[in-house]
C-alpha positions in Angstrom: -6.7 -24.8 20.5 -6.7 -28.3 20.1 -4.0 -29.8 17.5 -6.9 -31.3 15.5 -9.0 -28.0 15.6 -5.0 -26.6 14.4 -4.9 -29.2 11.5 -8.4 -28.6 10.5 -7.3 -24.7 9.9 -4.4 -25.7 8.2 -6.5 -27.7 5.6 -8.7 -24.9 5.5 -6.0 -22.5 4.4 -4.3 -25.2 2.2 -7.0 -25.8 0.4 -7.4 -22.1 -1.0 -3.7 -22.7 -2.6 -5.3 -25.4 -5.3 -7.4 -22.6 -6.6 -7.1 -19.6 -9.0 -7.5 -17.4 -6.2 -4.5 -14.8 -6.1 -1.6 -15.1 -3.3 -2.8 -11.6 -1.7 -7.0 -13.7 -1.5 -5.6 -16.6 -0.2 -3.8 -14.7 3.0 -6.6 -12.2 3.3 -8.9 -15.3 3.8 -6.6 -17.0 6.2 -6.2 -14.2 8.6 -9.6 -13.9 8.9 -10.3 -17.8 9.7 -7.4 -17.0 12.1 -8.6 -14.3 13.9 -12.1 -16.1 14.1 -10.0 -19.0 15.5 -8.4 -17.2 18.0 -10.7 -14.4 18.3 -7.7 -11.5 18.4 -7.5 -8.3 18.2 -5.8 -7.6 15.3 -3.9 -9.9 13.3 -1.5 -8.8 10.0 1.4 -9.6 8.0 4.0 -7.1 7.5 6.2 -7.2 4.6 9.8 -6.2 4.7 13.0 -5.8 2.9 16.0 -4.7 4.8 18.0 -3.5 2.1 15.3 -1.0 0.9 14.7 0.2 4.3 10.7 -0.9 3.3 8.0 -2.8 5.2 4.2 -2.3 4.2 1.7 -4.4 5.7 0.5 -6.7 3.7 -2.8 -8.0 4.5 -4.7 -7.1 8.3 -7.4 -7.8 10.1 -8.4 -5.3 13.1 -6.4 -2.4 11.9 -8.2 0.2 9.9 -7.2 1.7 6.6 -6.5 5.1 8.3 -4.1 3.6 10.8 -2.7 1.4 8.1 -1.4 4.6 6.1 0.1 6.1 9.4 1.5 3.1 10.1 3.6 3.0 6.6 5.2 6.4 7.7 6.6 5.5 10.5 10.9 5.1 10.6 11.6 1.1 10.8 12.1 0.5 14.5 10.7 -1.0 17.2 8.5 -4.3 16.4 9.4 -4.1 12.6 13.2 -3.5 13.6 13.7 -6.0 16.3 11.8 -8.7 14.2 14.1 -8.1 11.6 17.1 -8.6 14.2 15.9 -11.9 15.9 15.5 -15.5 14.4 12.8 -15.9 17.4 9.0 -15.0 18.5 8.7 -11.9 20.2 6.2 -11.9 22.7 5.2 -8.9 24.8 3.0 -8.6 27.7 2.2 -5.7 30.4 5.6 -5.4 32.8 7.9 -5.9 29.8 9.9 -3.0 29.2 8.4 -2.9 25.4 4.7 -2.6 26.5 3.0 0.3 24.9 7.0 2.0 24.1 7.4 3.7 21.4 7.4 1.5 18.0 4.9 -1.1 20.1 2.1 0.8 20.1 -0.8 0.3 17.7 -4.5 1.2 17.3 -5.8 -1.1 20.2 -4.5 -1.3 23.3 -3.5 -4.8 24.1 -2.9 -7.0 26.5 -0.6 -9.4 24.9 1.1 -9.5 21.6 3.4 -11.7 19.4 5.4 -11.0 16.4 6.7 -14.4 14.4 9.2 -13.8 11.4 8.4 -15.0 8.3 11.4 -16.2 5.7 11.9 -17.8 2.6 15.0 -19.7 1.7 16.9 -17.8 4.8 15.8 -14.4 4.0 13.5 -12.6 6.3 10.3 -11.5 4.3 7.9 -10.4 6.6 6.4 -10.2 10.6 3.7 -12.6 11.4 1.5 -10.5 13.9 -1.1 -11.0 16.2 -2.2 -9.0 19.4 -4.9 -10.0 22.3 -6.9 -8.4 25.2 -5.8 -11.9 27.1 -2.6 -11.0 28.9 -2.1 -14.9 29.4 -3.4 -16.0 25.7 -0.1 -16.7 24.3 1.0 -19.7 25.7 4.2 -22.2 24.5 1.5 -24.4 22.6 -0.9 -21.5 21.0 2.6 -19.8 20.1 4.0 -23.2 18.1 0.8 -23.1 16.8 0.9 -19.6 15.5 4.3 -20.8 14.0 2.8 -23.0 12.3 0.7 -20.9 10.3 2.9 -18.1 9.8 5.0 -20.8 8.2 2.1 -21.6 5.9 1.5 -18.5 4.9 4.8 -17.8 4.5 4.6 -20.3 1.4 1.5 -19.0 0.4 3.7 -15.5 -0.4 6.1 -17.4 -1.7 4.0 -19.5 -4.4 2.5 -16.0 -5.2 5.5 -14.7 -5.6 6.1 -17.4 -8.3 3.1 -17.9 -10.0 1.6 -14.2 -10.1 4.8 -12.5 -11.9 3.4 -12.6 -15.1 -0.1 -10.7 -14.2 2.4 -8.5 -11.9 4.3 -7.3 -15.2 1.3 -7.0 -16.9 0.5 -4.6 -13.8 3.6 -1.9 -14.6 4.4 0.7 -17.0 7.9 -0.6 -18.4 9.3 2.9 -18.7 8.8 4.3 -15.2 7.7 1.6 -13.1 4.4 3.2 -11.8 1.1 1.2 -12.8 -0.4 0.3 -15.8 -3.5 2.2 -16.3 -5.5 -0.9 -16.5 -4.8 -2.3 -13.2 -5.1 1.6 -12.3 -8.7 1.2 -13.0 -9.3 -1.8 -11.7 -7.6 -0.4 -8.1 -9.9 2.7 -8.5 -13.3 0.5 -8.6 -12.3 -1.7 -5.3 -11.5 2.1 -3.4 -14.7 3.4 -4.7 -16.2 0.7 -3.9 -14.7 0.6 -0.2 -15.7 4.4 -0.1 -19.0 3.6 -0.7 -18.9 0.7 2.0 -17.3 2.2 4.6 -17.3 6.4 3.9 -13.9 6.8 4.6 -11.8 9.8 2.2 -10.8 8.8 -1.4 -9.3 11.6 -4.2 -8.4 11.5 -7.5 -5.8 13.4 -8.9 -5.1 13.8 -12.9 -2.0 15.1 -14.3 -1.1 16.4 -17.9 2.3 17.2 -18.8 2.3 20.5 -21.1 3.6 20.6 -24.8 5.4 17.1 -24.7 5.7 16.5 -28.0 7.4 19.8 -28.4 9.4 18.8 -26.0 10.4 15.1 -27.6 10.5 16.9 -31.3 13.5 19.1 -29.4 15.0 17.1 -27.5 14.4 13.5 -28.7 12.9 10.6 -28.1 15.2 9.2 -25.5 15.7 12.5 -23.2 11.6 12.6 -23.4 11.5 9.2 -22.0 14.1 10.5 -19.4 11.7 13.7 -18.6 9.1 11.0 -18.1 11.4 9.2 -15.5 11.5 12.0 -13.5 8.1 13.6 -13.6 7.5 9.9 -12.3 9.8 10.4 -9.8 8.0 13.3 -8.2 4.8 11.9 -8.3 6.2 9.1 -6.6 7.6 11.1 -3.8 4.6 12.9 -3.5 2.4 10.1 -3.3 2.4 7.5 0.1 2.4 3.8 0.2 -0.7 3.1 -0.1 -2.2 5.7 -3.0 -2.0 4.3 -6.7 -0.2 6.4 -9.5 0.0 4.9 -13.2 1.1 6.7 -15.9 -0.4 6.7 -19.7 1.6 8.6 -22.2 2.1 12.2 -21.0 -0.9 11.9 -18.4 -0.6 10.6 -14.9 -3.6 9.4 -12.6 -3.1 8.7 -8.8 -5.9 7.7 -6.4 -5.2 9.1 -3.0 -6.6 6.8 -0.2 -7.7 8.0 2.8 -7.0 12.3 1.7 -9.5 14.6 1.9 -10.1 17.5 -0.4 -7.2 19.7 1.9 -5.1 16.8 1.8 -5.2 15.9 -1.8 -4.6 19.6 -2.6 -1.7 19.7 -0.6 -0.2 16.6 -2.5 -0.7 18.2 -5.7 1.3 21.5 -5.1 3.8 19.5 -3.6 4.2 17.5 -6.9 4.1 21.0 -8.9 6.7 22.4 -5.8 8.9 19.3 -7.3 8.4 20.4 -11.1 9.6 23.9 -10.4 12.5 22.5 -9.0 13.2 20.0 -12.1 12.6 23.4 -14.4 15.4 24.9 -12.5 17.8 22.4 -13.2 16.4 21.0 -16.8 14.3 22.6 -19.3 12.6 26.0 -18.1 9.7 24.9 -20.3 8.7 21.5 -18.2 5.3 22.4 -16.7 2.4 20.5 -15.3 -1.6 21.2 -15.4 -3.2 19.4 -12.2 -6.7 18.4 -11.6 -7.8 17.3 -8.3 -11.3 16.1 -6.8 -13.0 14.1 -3.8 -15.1 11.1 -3.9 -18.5 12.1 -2.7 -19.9 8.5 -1.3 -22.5 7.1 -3.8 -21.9 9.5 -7.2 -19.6 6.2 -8.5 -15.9 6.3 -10.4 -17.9 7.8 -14.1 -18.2 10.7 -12.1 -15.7 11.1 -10.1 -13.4 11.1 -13.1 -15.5 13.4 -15.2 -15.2 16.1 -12.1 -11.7 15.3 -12.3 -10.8 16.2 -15.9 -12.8 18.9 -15.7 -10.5 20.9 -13.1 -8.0 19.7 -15.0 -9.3 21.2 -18.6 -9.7 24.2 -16.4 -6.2 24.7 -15.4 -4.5 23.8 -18.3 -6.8 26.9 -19.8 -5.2 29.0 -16.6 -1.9 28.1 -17.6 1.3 26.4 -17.2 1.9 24.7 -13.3 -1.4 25.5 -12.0 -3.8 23.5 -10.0 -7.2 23.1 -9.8 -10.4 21.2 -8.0 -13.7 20.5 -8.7 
């Protein structure tokens, strides 16, 4: 790539900042300009916080949603571990001891592949990746290159980071840090939309919390926020990275991406498995009602949540930590 044809991309990606577009639109856009560029095979950035033990990919291109969720249960090691550990690129190509190890596999089988960090103010933030079917296309020049616009996006993340916390607090629930069932919504309309595009699995799960204001008239205000806390808790442990859980009064919602009807299932009774335990150690009378269905492609979100409350109206009528799907 020429440095002019490098520049041009730069203004390209640059220019998207001087717009209302949000931080996560303006890197989502620039990968794909990149990978057009550079015609890769898959190209992402990986966030990551040491201290928390967490990395989530942030944005990709050539990695599908499926392997995306795998990939966010995987232990932090290889790439995402030695990126972490090294202030420079790390470049791997078929004879190096890394190729295709475990931790530097991914879904296609390249040829060459380069991981940049990404910081902000001398904290590591993230892993700048991009991987090729070229076992020579990562030369000195294209990697500078590379570094150049992992650096810009880099400060794209950053200026999101700044100028998007308001609409991000907006996004939470104060009390238990899940969602906001507005942006809840919001998330369940792009998956059902992305259902509908490309037919891949998509559940709903609704969750009511039995005799709560019993419960608060008891035991108070302040322990019923607390019983809140932790029903969050489970859900949240429950739940993966990439599936959505909000919580509104004593109702949750969570949209599980990528489970089928067996899979969804199986996350609901591990949620009531959790409030069993919590009764054994809290109130015997904490009890859930759990409602569970499966996107069919085409019948749109109305739908899907009407199914949805309907199992749950049907357990709740079974009785106390019962599940059901429609």
């Amino acid at each position: 790539m020429s440095s002019l044809a490098e520049v041009e991309l730069i203004r390209k990606i640059l220019q998207n900042v001087n717009t209302n577009l949000t931080a996560e639109k303006i890197l989502s856009t620039s990968l794909h300009m990149i990978m057009d560029t550079y015609k890769f095979l898959a190209c992402s950035i990986i966030l990551v916080e040491a201290e928390r033990n967490w990395f989530k990919v942030a944005i990709s291109r050539g990695w599908s949603h499926e392997f995306v969720k795998s990939f966010h249960h995987k232990s932090m090691d290889g790439l995402v571990f030695d990126s972490l550990n090294s202030h420079d690129p790390i470049l791997v190509r078929p004879g190096d001891a890394r190729y295709l190890s475990e931790g530097y596999t991914f879904e296609h089988q390249y040829k060459s592949m380069l991981a940049l960090p990404m910081g902000i103010r001398g904290k590591r933030v993230g892993i700048f990746y991009a991987s090729s079917s070229d076992p020579d296309d990562f030369g000195p020049e294209k990697v500078s290159a590379l570094s150049d616009l992992a650096n810009i996006c880099t400060l794209v993340i950053d200026h999101g980071s700044l100028g998007d916390q308001v609409v991000t607090l907006s996004n939470y629930d104060n009390l238990t840090n899940l969602y906001s069932y507005k942006y809840w919504h919001e998330e369940l309309h792009r998956e059902v939309m992305r259902s509908d595009k490309m037919g891949s699995d998509l559940s709903l799960v609704e969750i009511h919390l039995n005799k709560f204001k019993d419960y608060k008239s008891m035991h108070g205000h302040i322990k019923g926020d607390e019983l809140l806390v932790d029903v969050s808790t489970i859900i949240k442990g429950a739940v993966g990275e990439l599936d959505i859980p909000c919580r509104e009064g004593s109702k949750w919602y969570v949209v599980l991406v990528g489970y089928d009807q067996k899979a969804a299932r199986e996350c609901a009774e591990k949620i009531l498995e959790g409030i069993n335990e919590l009764g054994t150690i809290g109130d015997p009378a904490v009890s859930l009602c759990v409602g569970v269905s499966t996107y069919n492609p085409g019948e749109g979100e109305k739908e899907l949540i009407r199914r949805v409350e309907k199992a749950l109206n049907e357990a709740r009528r079974e009785g106390p930590n019962t599940c059901r799907t429609e």
